[in-house]
N, C-alpha and C positions, 0 to 999 in steps of 0.2 A: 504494500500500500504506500502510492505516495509521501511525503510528509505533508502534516496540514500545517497550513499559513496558521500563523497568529489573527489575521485579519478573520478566519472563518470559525477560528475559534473566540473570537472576540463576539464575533455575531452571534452566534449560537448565545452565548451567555448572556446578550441583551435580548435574544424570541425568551433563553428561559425567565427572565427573570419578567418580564412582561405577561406571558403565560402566567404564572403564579399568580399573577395579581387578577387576569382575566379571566381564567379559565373555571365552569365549575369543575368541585372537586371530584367529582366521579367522573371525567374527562381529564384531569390534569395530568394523571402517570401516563397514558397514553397516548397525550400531544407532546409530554416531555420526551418519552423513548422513540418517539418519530422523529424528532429531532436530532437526538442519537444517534440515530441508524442514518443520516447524512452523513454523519465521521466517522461513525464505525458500524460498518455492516454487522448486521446478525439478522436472527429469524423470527427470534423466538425469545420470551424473557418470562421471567419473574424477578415481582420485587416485594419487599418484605419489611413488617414492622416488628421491632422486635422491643419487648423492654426488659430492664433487668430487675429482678425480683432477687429474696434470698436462694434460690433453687438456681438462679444464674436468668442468662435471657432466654423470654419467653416468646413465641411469634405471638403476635395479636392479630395483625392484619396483614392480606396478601392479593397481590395484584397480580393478574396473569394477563402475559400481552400476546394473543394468540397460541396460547395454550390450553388442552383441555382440561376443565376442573379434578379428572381424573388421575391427573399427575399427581396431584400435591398430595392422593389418598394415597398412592403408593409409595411416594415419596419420603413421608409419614412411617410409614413400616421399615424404610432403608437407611432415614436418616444416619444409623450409626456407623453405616460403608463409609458417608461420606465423609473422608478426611481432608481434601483439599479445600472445601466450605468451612469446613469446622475452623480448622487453620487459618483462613481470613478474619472470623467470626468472633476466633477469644481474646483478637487485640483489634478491632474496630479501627481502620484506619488505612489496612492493606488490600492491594488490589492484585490477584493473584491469574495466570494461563494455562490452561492443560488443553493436551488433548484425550479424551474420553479412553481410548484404545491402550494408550501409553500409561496414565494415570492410574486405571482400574485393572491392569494387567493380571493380576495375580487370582490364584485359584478361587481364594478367600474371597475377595472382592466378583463376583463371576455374575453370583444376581444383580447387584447392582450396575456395574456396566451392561447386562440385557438390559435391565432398566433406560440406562441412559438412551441406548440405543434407539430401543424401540422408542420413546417419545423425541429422537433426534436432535441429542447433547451431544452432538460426537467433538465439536470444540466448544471451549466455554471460557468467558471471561466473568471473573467474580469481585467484587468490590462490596467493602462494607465503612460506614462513616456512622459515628457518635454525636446526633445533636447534642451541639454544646447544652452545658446547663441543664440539660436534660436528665431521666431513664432513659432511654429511647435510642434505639440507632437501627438504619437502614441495613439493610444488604439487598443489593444486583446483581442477578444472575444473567447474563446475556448468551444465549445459546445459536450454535452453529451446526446447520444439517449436515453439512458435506464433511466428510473426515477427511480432505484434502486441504480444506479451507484452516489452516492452520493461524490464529492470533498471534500476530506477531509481537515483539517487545514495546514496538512504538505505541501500536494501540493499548496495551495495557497501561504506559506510562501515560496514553491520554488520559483515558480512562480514571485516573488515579489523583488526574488533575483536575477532572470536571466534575468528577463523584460528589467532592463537598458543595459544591456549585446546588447540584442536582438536587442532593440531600436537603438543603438549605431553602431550596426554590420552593419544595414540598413542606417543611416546615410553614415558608409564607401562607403557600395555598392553603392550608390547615389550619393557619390562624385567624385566616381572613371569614373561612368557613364559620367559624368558631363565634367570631362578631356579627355576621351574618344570623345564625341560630338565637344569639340574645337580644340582636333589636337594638333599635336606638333607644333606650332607655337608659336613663342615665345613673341609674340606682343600681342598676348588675352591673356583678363583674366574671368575667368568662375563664375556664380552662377548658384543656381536654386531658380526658385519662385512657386506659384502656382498661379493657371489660373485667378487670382484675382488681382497677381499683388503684393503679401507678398513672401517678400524675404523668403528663408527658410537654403539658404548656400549662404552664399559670400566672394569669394578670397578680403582680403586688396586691391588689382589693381583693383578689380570691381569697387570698392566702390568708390578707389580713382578717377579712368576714369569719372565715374558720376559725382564726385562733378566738377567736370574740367566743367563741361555744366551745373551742378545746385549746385552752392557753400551750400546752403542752406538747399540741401539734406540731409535728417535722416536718410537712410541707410535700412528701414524699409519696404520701398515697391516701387515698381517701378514706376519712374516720371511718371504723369500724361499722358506725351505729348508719350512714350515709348509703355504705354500702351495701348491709344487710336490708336497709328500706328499699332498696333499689332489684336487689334478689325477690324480694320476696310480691314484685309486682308494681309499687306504686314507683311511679316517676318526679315526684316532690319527696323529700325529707324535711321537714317545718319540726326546726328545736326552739330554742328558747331565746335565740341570740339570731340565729341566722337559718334559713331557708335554701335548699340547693335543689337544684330540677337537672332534668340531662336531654337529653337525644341519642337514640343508639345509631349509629350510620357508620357506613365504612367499616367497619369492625373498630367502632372505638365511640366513647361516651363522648358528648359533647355537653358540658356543664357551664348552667350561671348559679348565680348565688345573689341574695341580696339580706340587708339584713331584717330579721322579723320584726313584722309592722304589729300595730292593735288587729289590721285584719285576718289578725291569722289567728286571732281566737275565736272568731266566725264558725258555728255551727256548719253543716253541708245547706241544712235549708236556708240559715242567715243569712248564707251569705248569695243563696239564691234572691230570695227579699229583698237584699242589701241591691244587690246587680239591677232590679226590676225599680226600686227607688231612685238609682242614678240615672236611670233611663225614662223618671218623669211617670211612673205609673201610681197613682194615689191607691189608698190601703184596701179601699174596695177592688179595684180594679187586678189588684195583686192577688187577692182571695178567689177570687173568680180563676185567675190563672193557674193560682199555686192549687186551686178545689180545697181550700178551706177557710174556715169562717172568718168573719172582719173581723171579731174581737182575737182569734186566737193571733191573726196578723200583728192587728195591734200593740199584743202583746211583744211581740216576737221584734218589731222596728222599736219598741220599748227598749229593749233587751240590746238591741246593736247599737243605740245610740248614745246607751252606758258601755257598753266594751268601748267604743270606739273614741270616747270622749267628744263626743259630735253632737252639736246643737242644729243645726240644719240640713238640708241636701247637698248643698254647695261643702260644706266640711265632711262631709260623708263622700263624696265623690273625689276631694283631694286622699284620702283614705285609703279608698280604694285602689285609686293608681298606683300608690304606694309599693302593694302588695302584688301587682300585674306579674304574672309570669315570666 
């Protein structure tokens, strides 16, 4: 291959970093590795989220760029053949070239090279990068059909160059995501975890909301009590201090947080009433909707307008925004 210009590796890095910012994220690894594959041919990829836990790092999330979902179940059964991945994998940083035939030679290794084979790894370029500040670090696997197509050293040392680029660009798109899910509201603050519960982006305000309900807090992975409410169904956790909600997408939580308002002492009907009062409907008219009696209503907008320390609609509707998801 060639050598590439500086100039086309320059350009490349102003589509990725533009991408990031434009693309949505269920499009963005796949406009990024088209991009790729101008400088460095392959065929075929995956790329992968990994965080580190006490067990070591864990995949959480994974993208396949014209591969079938079937790979990654076999893949799963072989992982432990594979030492050339592993080996890029326990120091996050290195970008590593084999060829499938040469690599997996040996007796021992024999189902895994069918493996490789048959879903057409016969060359392979691997890289893996550590978001800073993070748990979290990427790995790319870029595959080649042909077993003559042999990755040369240049392309690996590109490779090796643009990988943080790469890594980094998907960080933006992920954060950008991430503001997107909260809204312009200006009372939340946003992170994302992955489904385990390991921070992997967190706004200062996240972090600080938390410790307001667990002083103790390491900032590391999500309270215990957050992420048991999260197992067991509901998608709000409301403590005493602070409030946190998610989004499951991509394989990975997408969290705001703001902190607990008067309306989060709101019954499920109160705060039904409370919504039908900001919205201008008088106590009959709510009874009628809610199917039950003016006076139990009555009672009931009684009842919210001491939680809430609200004297009118106008302070009951500041109240409530408060507490907006």
């Amino acid at each position: 291959m060639r050598s590439q210009s500086s100039q086309a590796i320059h350009a490349l890095l102003l589509q990725l970093y533009r991408v990031s910012h434009e693309a949505a994220i269920g499009d963005f690894q796949d406009e990024v590795l088209g991009l790729l594959k101008d400088l460095i041919p392959f065929d075929t990829a995956m790329w992968q989220t990994r965080t580190a836990h006490s067990e070591g790092f864990v995949t959480q999330a994974i993208h396949l760029h014209h591969e079938p979902a079937e790979m990654v179940l076999e893949y799963e059964g072989l992982e432990q053949y594979d030492l050339a991945s592993r080996s890029v994998f326990v120091a996050p940083g290195g970008t590593r070239r084999f060829h499938a035939p040469t690599e997996f030679g040996g007796a021992e290794q024999r189902e895994f090279l069918e493996f490789l084979q048959r879903f057409e790894h016969r060359n392979v370029l691997i890289t893996a990068s550590r978001s800073a500040g993070t748990r979290s670090a990427q790995w790319i696997s870029l595959y080649r059909a042909s077993a003559d197509q042999h990755c040369s050293e240049e392309e690996r040392l590109l490779l090796g160059v643009l990988a943080p680029h790469v890594m980094q660009a998907l960080d933006f798109n992920r954060i950008g995501h991430m503001k997107l899910v909260a809204g312009p509201a200006s009372h939340k603050a946003c992170a994302i975890a992955d489904v385990r519960g390991g921070i992997c982006h967190g706004e200062s305000a996240f972090t600080a909301q938390l410790m307001q309900e667990w002083p103790d807090w390491n900032g590391a992975a999500l309270p215990a009590a957050v992420l048991d409410c999260f197992r067991s169904g509901s998608h709000q956790y409301r403590g005493s201090r602070v409030v946190v909600s998610y989004r499951h997408e991509h394989g990975l939580l997408f969290l705001n947080s703001r902190k607990a308002t008067k309306a989060d002492l709101l019954s499920a009907r109160e705060s039904q009433v409370a919504a039908m009062l900001a919205k201008g409907l008088t106590h009959k008219q709510i009874a009628q909707v809610a199917d039950r009696s003016p006076a139990t209503v009555r009672n009931q907008i009684r009842s919210i307008y001491e939680k809430l320390e609200v004297a009118n609609v106008a302070e009951l509707i500041h109240e409530l925004q408060a507490s907006e998801p």
